[in-house]
Backbone and ligand atoms as CSV (ligand in chain L), in Angstrom:
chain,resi,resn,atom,element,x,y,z
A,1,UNK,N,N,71.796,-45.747,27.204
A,1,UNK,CA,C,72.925,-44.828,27.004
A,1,UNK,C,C,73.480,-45.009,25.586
A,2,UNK,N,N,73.582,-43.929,24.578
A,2,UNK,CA,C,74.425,-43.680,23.393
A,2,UNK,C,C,75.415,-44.169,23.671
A,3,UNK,N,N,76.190,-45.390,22.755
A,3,UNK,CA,C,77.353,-45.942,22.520
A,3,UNK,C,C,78.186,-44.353,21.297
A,4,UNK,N,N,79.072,-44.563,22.098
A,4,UNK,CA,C,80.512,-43.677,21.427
A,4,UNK,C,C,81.631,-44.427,21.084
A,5,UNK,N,N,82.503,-43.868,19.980
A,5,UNK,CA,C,83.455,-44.790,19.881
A,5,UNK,C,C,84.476,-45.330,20.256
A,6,UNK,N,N,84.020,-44.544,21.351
A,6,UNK,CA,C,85.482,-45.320,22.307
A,6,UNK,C,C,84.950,-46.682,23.080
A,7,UNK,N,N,83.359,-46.621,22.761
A,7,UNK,CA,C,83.518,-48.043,23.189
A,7,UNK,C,C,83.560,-49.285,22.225
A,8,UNK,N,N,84.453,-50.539,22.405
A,8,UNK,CA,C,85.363,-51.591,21.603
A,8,UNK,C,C,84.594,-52.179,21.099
A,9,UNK,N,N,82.791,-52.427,20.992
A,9,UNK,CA,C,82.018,-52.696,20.179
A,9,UNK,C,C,80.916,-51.877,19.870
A,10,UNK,N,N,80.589,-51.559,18.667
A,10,UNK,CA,C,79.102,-51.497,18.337
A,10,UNK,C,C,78.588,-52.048,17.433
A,11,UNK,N,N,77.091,-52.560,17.807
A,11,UNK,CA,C,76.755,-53.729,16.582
A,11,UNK,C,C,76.177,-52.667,15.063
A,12,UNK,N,N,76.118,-53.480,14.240
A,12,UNK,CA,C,75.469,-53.569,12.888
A,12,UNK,C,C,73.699,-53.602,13.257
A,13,UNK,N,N,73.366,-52.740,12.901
A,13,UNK,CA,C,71.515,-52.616,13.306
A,13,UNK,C,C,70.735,-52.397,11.685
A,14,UNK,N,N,69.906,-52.799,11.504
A,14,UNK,CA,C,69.146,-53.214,10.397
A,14,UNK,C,C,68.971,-51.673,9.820
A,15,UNK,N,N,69.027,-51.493,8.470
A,15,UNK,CA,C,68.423,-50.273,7.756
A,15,UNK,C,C,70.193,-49.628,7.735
A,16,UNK,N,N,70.871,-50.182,7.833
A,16,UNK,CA,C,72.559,-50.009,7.310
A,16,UNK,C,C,72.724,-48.667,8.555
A,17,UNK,N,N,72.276,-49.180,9.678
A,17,UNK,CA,C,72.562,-48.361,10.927
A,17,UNK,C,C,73.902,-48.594,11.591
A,18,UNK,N,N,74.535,-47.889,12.644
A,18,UNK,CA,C,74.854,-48.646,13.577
A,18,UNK,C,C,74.758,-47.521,14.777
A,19,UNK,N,N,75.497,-48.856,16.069
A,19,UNK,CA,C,75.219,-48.586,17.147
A,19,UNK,C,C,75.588,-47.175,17.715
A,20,UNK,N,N,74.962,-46.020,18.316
A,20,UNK,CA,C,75.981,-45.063,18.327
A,20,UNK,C,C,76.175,-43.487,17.313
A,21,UNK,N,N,75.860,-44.031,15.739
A,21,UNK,CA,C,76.124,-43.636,14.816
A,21,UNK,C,C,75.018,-42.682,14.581
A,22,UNK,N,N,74.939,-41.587,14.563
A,22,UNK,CA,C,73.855,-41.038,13.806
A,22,UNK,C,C,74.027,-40.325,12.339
A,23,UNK,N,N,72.494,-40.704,12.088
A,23,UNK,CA,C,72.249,-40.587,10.212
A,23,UNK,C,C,72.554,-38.762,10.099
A,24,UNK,N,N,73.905,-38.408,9.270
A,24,UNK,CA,C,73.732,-36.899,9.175
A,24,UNK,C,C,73.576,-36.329,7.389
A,25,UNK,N,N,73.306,-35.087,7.514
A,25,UNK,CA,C,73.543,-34.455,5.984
A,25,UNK,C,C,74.590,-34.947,5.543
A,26,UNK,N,N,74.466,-35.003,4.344
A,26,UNK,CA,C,75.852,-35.429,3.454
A,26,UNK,C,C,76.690,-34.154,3.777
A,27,UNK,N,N,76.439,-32.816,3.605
A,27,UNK,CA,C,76.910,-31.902,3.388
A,27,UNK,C,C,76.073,-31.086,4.027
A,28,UNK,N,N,76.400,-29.415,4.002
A,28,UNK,CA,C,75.971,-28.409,4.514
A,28,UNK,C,C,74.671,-27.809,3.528
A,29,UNK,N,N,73.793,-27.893,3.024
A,29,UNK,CA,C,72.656,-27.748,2.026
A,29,UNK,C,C,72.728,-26.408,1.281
A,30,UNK,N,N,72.999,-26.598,0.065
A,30,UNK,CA,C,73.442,-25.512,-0.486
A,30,UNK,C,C,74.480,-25.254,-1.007
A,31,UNK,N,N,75.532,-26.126,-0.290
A,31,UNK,CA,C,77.026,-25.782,-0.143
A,31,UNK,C,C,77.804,-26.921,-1.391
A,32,UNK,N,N,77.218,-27.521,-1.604
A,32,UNK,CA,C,77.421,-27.936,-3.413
A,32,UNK,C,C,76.244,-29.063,-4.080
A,33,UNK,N,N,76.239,-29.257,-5.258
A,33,UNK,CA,C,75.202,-30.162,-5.760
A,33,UNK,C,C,75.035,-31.352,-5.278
A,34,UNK,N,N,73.910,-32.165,-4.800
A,34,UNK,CA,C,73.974,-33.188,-4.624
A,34,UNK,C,C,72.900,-33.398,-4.304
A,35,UNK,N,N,72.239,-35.067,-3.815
A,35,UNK,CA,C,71.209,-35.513,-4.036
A,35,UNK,C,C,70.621,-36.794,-3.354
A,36,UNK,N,N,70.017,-36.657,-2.141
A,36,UNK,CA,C,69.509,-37.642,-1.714
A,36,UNK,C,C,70.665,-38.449,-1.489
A,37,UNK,N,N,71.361,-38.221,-0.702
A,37,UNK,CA,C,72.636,-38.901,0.245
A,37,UNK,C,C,72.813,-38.982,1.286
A,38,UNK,N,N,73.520,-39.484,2.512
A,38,UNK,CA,C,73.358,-39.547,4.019
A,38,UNK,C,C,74.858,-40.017,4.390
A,39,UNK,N,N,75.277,-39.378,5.162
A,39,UNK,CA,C,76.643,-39.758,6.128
A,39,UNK,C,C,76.513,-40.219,7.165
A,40,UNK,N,N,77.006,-41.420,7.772
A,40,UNK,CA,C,77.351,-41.789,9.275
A,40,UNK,C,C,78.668,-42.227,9.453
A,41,UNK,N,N,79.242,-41.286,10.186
A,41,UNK,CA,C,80.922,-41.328,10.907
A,41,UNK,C,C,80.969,-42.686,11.688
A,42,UNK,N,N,81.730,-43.364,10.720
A,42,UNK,CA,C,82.037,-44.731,11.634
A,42,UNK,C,C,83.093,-44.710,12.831
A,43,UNK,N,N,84.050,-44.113,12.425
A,43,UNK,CA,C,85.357,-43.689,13.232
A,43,UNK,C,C,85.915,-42.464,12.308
A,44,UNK,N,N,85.995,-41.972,13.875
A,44,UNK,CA,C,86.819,-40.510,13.475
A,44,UNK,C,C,87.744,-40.198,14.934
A,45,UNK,N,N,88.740,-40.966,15.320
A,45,UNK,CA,C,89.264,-40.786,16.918
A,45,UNK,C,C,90.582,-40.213,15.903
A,46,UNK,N,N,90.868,-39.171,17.037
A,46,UNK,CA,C,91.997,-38.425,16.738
A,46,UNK,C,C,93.626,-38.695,17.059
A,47,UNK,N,N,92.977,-40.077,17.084
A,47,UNK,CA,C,94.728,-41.128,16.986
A,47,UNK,C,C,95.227,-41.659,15.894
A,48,UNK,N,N,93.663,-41.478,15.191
A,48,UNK,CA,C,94.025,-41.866,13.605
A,48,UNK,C,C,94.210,-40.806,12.408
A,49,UNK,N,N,95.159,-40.951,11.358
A,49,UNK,CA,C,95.247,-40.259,10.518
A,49,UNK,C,C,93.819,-39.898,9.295
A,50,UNK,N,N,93.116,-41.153,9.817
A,50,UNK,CA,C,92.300,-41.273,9.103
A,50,UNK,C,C,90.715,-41.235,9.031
A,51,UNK,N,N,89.493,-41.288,8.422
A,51,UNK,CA,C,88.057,-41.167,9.624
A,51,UNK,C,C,87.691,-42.599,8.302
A,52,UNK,N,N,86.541,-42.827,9.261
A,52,UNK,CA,C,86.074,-43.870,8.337
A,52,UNK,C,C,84.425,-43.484,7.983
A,53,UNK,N,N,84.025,-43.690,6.659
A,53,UNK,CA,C,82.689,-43.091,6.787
A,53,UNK,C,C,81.775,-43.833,6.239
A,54,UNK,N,N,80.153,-44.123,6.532
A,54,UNK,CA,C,79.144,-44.713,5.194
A,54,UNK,C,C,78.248,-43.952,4.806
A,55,UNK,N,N,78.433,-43.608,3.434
A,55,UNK,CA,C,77.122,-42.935,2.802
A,55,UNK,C,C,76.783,-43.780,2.004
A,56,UNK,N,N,75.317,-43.048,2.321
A,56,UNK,CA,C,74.377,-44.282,1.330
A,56,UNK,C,C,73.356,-42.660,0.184
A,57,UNK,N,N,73.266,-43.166,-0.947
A,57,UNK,CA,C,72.465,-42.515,-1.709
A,57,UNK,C,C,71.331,-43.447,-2.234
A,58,UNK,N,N,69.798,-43.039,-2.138
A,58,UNK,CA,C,69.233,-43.368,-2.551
A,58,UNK,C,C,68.732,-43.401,-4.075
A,59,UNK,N,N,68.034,-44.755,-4.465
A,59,UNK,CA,C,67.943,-44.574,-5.807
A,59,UNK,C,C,67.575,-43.249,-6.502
A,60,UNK,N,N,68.425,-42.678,-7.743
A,60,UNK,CA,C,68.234,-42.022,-8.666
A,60,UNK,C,C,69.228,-40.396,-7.841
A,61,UNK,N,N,69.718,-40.682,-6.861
A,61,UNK,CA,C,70.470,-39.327,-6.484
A,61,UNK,C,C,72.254,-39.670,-6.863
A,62,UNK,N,N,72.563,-39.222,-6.019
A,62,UNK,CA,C,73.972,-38.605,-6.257
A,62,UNK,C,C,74.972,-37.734,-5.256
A,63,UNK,N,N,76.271,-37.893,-5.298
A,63,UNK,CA,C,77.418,-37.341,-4.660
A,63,UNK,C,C,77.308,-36.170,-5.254
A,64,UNK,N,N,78.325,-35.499,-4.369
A,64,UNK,CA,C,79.354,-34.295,-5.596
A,64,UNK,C,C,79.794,-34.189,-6.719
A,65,UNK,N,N,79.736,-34.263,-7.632
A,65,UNK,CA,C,80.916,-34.053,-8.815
A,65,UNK,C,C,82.184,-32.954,-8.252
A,66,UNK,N,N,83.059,-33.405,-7.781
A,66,UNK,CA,C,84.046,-33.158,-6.762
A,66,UNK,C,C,85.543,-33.339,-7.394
A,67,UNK,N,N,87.024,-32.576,-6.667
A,67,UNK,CA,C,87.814,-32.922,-6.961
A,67,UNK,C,C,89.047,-32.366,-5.504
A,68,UNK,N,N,89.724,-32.606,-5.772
A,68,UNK,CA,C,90.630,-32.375,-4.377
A,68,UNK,C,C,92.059,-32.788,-3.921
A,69,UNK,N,N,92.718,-32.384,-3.437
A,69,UNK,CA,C,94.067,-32.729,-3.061
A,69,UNK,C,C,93.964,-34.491,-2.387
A,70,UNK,N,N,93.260,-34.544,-1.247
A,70,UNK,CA,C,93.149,-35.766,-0.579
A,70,UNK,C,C,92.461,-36.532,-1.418
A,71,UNK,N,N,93.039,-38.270,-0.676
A,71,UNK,CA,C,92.217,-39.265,-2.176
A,71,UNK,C,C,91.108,-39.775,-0.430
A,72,UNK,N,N,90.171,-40.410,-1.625
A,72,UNK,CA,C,89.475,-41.408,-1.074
A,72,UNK,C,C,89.838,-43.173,-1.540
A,73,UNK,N,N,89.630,-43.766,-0.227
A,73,UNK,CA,C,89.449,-45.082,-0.642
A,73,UNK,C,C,88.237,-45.512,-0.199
A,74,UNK,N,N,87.488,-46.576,-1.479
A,74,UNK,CA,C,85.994,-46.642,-0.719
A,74,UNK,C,C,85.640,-47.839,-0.984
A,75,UNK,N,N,85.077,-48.626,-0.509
A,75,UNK,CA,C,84.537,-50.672,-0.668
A,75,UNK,C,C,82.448,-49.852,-0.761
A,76,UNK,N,N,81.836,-50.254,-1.843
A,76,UNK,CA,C,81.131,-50.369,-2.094
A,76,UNK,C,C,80.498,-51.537,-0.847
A,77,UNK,N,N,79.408,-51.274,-0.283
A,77,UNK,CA,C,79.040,-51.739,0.812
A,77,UNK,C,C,77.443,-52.165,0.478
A,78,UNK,N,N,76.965,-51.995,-0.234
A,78,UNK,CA,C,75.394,-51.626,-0.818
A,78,UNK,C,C,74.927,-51.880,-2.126
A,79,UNK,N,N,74.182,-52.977,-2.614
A,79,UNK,CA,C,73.957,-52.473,-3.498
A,79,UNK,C,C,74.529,-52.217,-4.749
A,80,UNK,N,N,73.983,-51.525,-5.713
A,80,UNK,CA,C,75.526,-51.347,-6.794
A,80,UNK,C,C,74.491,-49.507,-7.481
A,81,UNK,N,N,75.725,-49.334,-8.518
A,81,UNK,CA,C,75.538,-47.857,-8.921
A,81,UNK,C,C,76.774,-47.725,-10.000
A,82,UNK,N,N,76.883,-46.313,-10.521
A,82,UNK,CA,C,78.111,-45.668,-10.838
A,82,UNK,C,C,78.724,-44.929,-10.519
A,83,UNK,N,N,80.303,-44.947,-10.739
A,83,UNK,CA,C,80.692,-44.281,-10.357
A,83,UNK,C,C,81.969,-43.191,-11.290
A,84,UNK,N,N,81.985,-42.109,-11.537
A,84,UNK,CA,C,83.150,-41.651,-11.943
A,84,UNK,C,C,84.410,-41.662,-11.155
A,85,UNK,N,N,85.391,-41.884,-11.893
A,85,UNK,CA,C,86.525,-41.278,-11.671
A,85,UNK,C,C,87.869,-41.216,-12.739
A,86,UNK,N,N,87.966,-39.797,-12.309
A,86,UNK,CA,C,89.136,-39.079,-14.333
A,86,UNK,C,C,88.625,-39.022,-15.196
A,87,UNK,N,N,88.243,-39.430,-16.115
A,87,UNK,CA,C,87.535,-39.762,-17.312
A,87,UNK,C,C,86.506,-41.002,-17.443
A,88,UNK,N,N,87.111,-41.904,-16.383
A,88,UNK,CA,C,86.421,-43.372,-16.033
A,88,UNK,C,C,85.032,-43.300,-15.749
A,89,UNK,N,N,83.797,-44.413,-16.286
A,89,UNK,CA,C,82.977,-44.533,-15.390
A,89,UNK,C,C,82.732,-45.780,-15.312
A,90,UNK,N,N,82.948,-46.033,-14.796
A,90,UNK,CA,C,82.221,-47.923,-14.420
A,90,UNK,C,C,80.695,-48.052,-13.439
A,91,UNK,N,N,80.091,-49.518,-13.669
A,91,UNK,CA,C,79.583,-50.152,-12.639
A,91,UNK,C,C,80.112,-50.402,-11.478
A,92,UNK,N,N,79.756,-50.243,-10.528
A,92,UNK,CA,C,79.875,-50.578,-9.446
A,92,UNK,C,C,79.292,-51.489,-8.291
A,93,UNK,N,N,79.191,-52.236,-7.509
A,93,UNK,CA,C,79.032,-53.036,-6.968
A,93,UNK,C,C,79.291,-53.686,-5.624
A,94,UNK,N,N,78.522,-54.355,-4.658
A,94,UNK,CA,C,79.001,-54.511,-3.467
A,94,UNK,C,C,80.183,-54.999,-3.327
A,95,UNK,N,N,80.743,-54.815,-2.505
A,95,UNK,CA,C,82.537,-55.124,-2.190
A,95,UNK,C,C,82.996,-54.632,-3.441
A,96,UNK,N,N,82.950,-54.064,-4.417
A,96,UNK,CA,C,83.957,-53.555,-5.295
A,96,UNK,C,C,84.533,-52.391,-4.537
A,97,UNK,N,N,85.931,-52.341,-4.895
A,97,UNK,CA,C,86.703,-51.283,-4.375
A,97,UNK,C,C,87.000,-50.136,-5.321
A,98,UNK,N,N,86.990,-49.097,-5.113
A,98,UNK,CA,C,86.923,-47.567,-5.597
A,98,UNK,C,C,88.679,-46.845,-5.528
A,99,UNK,N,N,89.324,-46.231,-5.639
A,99,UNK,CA,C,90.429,-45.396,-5.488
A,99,UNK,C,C,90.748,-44.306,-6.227
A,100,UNK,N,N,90.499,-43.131,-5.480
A,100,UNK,CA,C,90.210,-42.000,-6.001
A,100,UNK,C,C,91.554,-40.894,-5.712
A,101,UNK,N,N,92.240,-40.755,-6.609
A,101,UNK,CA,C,93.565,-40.346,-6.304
A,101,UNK,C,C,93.216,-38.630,-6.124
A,102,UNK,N,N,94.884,-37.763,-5.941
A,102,UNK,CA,C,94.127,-36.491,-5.341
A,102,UNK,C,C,94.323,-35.966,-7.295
A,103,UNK,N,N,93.452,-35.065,-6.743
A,103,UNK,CA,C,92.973,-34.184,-7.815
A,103,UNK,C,C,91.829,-34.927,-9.265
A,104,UNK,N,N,91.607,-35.407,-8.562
A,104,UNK,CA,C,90.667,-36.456,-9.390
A,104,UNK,C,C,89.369,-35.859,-9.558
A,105,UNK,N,N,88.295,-35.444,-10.632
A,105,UNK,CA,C,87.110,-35.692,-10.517
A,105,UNK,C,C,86.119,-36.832,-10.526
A,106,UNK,N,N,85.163,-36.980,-9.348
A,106,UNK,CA,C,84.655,-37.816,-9.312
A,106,UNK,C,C,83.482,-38.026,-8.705
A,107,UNK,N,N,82.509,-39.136,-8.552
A,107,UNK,CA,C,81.058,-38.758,-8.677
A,107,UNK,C,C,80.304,-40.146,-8.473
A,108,UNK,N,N,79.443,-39.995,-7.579
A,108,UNK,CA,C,79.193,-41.664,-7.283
A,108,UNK,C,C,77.373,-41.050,-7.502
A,109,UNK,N,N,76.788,-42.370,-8.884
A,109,UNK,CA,C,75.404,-42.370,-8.867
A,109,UNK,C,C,74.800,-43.539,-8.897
A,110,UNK,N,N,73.502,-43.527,-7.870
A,110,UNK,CA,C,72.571,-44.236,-7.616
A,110,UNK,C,C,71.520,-44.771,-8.649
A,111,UNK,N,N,72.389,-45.618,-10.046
A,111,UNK,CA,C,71.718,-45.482,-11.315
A,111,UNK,C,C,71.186,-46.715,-11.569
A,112,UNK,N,N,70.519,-47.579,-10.343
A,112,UNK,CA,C,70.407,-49.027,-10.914
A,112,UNK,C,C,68.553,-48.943,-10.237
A,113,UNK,N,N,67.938,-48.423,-9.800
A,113,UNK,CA,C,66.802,-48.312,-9.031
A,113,UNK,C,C,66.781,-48.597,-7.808
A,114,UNK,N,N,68.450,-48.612,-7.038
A,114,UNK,CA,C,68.441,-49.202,-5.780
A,114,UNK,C,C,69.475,-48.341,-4.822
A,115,UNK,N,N,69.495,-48.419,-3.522
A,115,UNK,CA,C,70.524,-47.503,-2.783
A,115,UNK,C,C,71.777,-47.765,-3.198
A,116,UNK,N,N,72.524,-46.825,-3.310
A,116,UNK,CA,C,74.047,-47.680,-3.573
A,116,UNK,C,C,74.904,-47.001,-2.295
A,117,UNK,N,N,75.421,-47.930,-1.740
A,117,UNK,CA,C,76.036,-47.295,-0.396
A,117,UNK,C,C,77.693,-47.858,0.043
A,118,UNK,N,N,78.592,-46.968,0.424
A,118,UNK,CA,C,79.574,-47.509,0.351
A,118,UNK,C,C,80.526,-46.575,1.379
A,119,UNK,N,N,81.581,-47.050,1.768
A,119,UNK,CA,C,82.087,-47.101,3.054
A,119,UNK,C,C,83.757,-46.577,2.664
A,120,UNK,N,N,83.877,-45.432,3.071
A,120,UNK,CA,C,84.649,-44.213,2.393
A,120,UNK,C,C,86.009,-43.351,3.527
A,121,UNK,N,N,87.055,-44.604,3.367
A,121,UNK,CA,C,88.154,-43.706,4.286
A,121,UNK,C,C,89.214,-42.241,3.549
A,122,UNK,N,N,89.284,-41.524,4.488
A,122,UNK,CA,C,89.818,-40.200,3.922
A,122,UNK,C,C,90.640,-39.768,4.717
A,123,UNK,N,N,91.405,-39.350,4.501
A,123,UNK,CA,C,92.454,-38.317,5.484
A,123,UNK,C,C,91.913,-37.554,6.343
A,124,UNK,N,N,92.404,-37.506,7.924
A,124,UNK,CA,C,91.091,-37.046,9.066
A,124,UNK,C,C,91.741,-35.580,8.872
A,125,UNK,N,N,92.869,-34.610,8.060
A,125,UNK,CA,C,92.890,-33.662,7.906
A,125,UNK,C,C,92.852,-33.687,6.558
A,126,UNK,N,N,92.125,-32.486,5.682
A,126,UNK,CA,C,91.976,-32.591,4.154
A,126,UNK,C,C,91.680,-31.140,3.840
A,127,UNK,N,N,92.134,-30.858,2.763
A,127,UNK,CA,C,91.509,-29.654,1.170
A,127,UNK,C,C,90.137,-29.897,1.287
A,128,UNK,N,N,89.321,-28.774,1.388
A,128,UNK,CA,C,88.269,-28.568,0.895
A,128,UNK,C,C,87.931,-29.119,-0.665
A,129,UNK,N,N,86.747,-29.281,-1.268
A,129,UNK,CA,C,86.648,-29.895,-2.766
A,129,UNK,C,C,86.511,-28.947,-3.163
A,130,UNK,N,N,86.653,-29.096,-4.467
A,130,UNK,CA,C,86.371,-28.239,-5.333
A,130,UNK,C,C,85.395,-28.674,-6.503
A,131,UNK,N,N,84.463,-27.446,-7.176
A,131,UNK,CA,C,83.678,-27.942,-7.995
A,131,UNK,C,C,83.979,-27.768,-9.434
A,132,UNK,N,N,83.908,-28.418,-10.354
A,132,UNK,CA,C,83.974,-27.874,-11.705
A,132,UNK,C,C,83.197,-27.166,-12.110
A,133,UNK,N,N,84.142,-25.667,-12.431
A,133,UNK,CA,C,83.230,-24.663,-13.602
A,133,UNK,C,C,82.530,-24.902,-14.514
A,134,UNK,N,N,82.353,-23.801,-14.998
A,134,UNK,CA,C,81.721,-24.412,-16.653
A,134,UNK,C,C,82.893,-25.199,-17.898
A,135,UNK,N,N,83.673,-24.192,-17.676
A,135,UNK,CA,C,84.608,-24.818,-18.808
A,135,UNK,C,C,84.986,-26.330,-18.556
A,136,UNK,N,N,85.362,-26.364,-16.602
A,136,UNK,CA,C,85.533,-28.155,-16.517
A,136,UNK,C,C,84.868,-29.081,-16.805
A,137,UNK,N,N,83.262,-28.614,-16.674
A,137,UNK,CA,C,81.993,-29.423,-16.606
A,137,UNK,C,C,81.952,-29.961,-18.992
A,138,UNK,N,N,82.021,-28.451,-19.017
A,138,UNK,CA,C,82.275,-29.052,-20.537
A,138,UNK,C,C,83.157,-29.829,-21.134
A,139,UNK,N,N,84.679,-29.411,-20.543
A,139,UNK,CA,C,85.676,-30.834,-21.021
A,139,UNK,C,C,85.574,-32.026,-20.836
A,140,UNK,N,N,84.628,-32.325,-19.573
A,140,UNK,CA,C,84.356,-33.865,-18.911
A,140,UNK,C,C,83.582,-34.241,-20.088
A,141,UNK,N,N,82.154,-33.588,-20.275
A,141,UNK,CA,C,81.334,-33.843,-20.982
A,141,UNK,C,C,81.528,-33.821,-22.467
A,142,UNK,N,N,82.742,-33.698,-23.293
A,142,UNK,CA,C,83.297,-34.381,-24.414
A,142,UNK,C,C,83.242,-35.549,-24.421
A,143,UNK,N,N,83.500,-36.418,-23.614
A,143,UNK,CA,C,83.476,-38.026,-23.497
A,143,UNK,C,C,81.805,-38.088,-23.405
A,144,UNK,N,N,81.282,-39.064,-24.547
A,144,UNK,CA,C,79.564,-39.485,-24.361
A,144,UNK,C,C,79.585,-39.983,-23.387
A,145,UNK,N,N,80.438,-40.856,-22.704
A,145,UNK,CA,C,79.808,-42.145,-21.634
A,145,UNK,C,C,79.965,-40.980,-20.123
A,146,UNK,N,N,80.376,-39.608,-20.102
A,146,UNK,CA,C,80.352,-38.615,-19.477
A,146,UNK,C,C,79.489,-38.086,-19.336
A,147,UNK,N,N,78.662,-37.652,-20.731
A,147,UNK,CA,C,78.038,-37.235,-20.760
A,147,UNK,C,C,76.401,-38.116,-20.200
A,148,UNK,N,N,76.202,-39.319,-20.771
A,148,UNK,CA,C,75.539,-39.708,-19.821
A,148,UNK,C,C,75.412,-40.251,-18.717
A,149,UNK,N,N,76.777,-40.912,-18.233
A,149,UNK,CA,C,76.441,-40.675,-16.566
A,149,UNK,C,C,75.950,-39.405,-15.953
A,150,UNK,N,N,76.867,-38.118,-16.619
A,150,UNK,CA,C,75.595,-36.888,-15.388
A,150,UNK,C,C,74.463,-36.938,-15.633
A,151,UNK,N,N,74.272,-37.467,-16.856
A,151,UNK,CA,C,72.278,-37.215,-17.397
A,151,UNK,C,C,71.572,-38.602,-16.821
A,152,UNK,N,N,72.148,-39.206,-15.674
A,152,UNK,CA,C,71.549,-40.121,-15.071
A,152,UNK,C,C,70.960,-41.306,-16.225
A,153,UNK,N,N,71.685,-41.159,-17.713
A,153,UNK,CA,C,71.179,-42.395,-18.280
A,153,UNK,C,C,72.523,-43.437,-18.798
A,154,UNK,N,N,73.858,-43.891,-17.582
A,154,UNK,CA,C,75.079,-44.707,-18.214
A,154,UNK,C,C,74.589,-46.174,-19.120
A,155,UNK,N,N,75.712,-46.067,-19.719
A,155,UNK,CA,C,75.699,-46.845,-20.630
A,155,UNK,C,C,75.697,-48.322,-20.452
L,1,MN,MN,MN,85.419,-36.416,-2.586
């Protein structure tokens, strides 16, 4: 029998599974850029304000380049990568913590030859994202170290 979350344990299963959990699209295909990524809803009970989630991207893909009213908070769980956020891009790393305030652009890549996967609470009601136009995509990309994180070569 499929474990659900209402029941008070499920274990940790090898290949960054768990019990219960199934591996879904990041997104709806089509429905914005992105790249070799995977979602599994850790908790999403409707007592909480909040859902809890893990995506994992495999080496050389990528999130959204995204922005939005609701923030994310996220603990790097996997691995390591980069990540944008505002103008920022850093390394990233297991247990490093992420905070992505609202209206933020931001962008998590799989730039080290390895999965980078990380564990992503959000407001269980939220704004749709939004994508940057052209004109946004060009102001980001004034900053070089911008410019090559999207070109998958950071600094
Ligand atoms: Mn987002």
């Amino acid at each position: 029998m499929t474990k659900t979350e209402r029941e008070p344990f499920r274990d940790f299963l090898p290949g960054f599974r768990w019990e219960g959990v199934d591996r879904l699209a990041y997104k709806a295909e089509g429905s914005a850029p992105f790249k070799a990524i995977t979602r599994q809803v850790l908790f999403s009970d409707p007592a909480l304000a909040c859902e809890l989630r893990y995506f994992e991207i495999d080496a050389g893909g990528h999130s959204t380049l995204e922005r939005h009213d609701h923030v994310h908070a996220v603990m790097v769980a996997r691995g390591s990568g980069h990540c944008l956020v505002g103008n920022e891009v850093r390394t990233v790393k297991t247990f490093d913590l992420v905070s992505v305030p609202p209206g933020t652009w931001h962008q998590f890549r799989a730039t080290r030859g390895e999965a980078l996967g990380f564990i992503c609470m959000v407001n269980a009601g939220r704004d749709r994202p939004q994508l940057p136009n052209e004109d946004e995509v060009h102001a980001l990309r004034a900053d070089p170290r911008i410019t090559a994180f999207l070109d998958d070569r950071p600094s």
